[in-house]
C-alpha positions in Angstrom: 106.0 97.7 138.2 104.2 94.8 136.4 101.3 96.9 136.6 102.7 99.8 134.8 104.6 97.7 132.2 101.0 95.7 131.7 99.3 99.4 131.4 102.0 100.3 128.5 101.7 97.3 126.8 97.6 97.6 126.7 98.0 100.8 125.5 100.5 99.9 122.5 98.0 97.1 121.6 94.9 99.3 121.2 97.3 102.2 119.3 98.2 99.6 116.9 94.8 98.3 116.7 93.3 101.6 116.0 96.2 102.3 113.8 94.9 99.2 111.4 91.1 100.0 111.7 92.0 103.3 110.3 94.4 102.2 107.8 91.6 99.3 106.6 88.6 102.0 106.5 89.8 105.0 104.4 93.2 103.7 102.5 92.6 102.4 98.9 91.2 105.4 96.5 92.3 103.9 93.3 90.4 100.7 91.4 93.0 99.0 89.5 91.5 98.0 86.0 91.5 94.7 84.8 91.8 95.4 80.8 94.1 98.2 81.3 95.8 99.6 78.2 99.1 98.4 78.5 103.1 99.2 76.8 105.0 95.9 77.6 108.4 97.9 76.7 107.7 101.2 79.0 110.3 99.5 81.3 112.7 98.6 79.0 115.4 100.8 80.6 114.8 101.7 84.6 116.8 103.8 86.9 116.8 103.6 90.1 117.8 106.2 92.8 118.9 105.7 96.6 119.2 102.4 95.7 122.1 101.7 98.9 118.9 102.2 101.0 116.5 100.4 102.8 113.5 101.5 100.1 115.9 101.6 97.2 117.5 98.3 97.3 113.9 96.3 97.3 113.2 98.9 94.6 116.4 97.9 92.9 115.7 94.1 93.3 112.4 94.5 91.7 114.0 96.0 88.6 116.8 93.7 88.4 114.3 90.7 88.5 111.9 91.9 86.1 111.9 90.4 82.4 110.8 93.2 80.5 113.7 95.5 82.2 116.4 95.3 79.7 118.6 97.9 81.5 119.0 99.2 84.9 121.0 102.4 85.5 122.1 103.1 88.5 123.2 106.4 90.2 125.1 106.7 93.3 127.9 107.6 96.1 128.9 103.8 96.7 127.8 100.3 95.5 126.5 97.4 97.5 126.3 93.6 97.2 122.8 93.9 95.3 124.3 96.7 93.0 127.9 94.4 92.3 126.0 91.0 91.7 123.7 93.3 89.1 126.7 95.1 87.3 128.5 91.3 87.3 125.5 90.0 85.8 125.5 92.8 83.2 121.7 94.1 83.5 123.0 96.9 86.0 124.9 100.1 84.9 126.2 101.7 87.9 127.7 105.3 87.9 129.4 106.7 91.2 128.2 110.1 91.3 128.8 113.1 94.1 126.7 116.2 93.4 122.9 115.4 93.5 121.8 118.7 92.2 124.4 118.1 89.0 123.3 115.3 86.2 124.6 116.9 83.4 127.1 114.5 83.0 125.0 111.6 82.2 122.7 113.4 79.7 123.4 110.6 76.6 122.1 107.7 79.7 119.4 109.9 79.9 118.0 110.1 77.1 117.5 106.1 77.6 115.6 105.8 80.4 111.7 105.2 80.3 111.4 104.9 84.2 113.2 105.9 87.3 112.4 104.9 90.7 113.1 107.2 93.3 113.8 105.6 96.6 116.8 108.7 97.1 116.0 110.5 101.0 116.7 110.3 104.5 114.7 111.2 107.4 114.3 114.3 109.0 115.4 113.3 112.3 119.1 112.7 111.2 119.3 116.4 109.4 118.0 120.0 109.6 115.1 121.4 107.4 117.7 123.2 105.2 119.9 119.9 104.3 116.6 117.9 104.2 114.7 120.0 101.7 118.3 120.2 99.8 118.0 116.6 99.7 114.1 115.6 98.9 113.6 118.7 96.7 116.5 120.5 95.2 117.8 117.1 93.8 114.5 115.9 92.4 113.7 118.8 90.7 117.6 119.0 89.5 117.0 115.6 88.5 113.9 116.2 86.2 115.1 119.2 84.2 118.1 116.9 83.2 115.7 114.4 82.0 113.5 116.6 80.3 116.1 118.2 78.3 117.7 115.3 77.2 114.7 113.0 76.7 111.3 114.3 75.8 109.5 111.0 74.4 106.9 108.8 75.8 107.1 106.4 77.6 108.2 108.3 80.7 107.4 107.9 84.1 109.7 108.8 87.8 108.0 107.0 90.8 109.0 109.3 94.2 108.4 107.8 97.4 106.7 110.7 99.8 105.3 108.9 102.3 102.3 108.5 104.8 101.8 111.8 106.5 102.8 114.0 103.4 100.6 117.1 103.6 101.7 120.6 101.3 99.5 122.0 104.8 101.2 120.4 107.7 102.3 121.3 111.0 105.9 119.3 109.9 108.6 120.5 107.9 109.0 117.3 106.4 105.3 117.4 105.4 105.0 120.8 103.8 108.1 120.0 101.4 107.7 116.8 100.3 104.0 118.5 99.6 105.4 121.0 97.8 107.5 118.5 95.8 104.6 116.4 94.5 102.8 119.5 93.0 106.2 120.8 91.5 107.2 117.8 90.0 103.5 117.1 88.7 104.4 121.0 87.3 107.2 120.2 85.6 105.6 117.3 84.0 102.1 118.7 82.8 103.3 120.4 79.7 105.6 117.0 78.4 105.3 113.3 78.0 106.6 112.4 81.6 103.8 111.2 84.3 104.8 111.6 87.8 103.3 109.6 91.3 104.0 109.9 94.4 103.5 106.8 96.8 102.2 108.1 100.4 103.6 104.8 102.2 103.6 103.6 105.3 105.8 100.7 106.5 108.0 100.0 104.1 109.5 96.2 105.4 113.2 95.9 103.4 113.9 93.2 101.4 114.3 89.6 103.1 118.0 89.9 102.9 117.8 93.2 105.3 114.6 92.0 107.3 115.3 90.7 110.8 113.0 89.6 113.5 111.9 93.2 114.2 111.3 94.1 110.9 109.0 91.0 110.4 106.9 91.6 113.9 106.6 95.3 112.3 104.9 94.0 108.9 102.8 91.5 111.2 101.5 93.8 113.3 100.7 96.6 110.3 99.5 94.3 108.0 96.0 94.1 108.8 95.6 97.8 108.0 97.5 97.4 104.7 99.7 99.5 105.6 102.7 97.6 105.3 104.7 97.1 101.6 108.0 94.9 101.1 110.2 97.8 99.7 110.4 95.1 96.4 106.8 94.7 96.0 106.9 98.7 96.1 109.0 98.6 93.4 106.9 96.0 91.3 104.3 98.5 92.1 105.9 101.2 90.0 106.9 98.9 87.4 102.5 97.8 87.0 101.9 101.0 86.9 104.3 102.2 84.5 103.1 99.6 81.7 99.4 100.8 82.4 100.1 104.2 79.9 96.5 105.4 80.2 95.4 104.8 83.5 96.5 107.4 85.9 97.7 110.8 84.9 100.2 112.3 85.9 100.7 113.7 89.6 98.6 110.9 90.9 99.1 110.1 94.6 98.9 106.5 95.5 98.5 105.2 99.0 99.7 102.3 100.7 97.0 99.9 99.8 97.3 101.2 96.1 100.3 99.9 95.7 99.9 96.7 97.4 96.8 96.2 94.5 99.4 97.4 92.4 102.0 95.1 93.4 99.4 91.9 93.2 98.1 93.3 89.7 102.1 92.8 88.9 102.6 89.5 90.4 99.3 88.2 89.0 100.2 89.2 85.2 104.2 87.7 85.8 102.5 84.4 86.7 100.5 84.1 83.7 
């Protein structure tokens, strides 16, 4: 029994091992510029989606603790501790909402926003492929028509987390749509002044208010490979990038260790 129990845990070790070597040797296709052209107010008003999850409330936090955010809108079923303490502190906006393929409702809010961050999904094991592509396509795409037609001025930019293993060619479900959802939203974009990216992410850790000892041994273990992200440094991510106006184009997809140079490109310029 020890025996066997020493045999699993060897071959964990070398799985996470070749995990990181991998992760280290081919992620991080995008050199962040130093003198990047930059829009201090392309944040001014942020929404953020999903932002009762795991991804979305570090995404949320990010937003809330940024300067240059004057606004954050929020759009969802139910609120949370992060949400209430925002909405008491009167930066956050929050408007209980039921039907994610509807946002007609909030057109004049709209029409505000310069950024969304899109941290809105669930997994694929806890749904079929029908309620998942409902969820990670039909409401995105819902979600950008509404935005188009009530705003169609720059700045503009929605962040959508697709994550590691997104593939329009996979052997997955999962893989093929959220695929097929970075090319149509990059679609919808092209002809107007909204850029879209899609972060292929790995780990995402949750914010240190959510983290317990697991979560922590998780980013330990992955970060070697960079391909670990706190789910707030994420969102800081989106936030660098969305002041940088020139630098990527829309439909841009940006890997785990992007965003981490992302994130420290963020942190770096706040610390000036």
């Amino acid at each position: 029994m020890k025996r066997f129990f020493l045999s699993i845990l060897v071959i964990f070790a070398l799985l996470v091992i070749g995990f990181n070597l991998w992760g280290y040797a081919t992620l991080g296709t995008i050199d962040v510029a130093e003198n990047a052209e930059r829009q201090e107010d392309a944040n001014a008003v942020v929404l953020v989606m999903g932002a009762t999850g795991s991804a979305g409330d570090g995404l949320l936090k990010a937003a809330i603790e940024d300067p240059s955010v004057k606004k954050v809108y929020v759009l969802t079923r139910r609120s949370t501790p992060r949400i209430d303490a925002g909405v008491a502190s009167g930066k956050v906006d929050m408007r209980l909402h039921k039907d994610f393929t509807d946002y007609s409702a909030f057109a004049t809010e709209l029409a505000e926003v310069n950024t969304v961050l899109w941290g809105l999904g669930t997994s694929s094991l806890k749904v079929d492929d029908a309620t998942y592509t409902r969820i990670h396509v039909d409401f995105t795409i819902a979600f950008i028509k509404e935005w188009l037609s009530a705003r169609n001025e720059a700045p503009m930019a929605l962040h959508y987390i697709t994550g590691m293993g997104t593939d329009p060619k996979g052997d997955a479900h999962w893989a093929r749509e959220k695929g097929r959802l970075e090319r149509e939203m990059a679609e919808l974009a092209a002809p107007t002044p909204l850029r879209t990216f899609s972060y292929r992410s790995a780990y995402i850790r949750p914010t240190s208010e959510n983290s317990n000892a697991l979560t922590y041994l998780g980013e330990l273990l992955l970060k070697p490979g960079k391909l670990v992200i706190t789910s707030k440094a994420l969102g800081q991510a989106m936030l660098e990038i969305s002041t940088r106006i020139t630098e990527l184009p829309n439909g841009t997809l940006i890997d785990n260790a992007d965003s981490i140079a992302y994130a420290q490109a963020y942190q770096e310029s706040m610390a000036q």
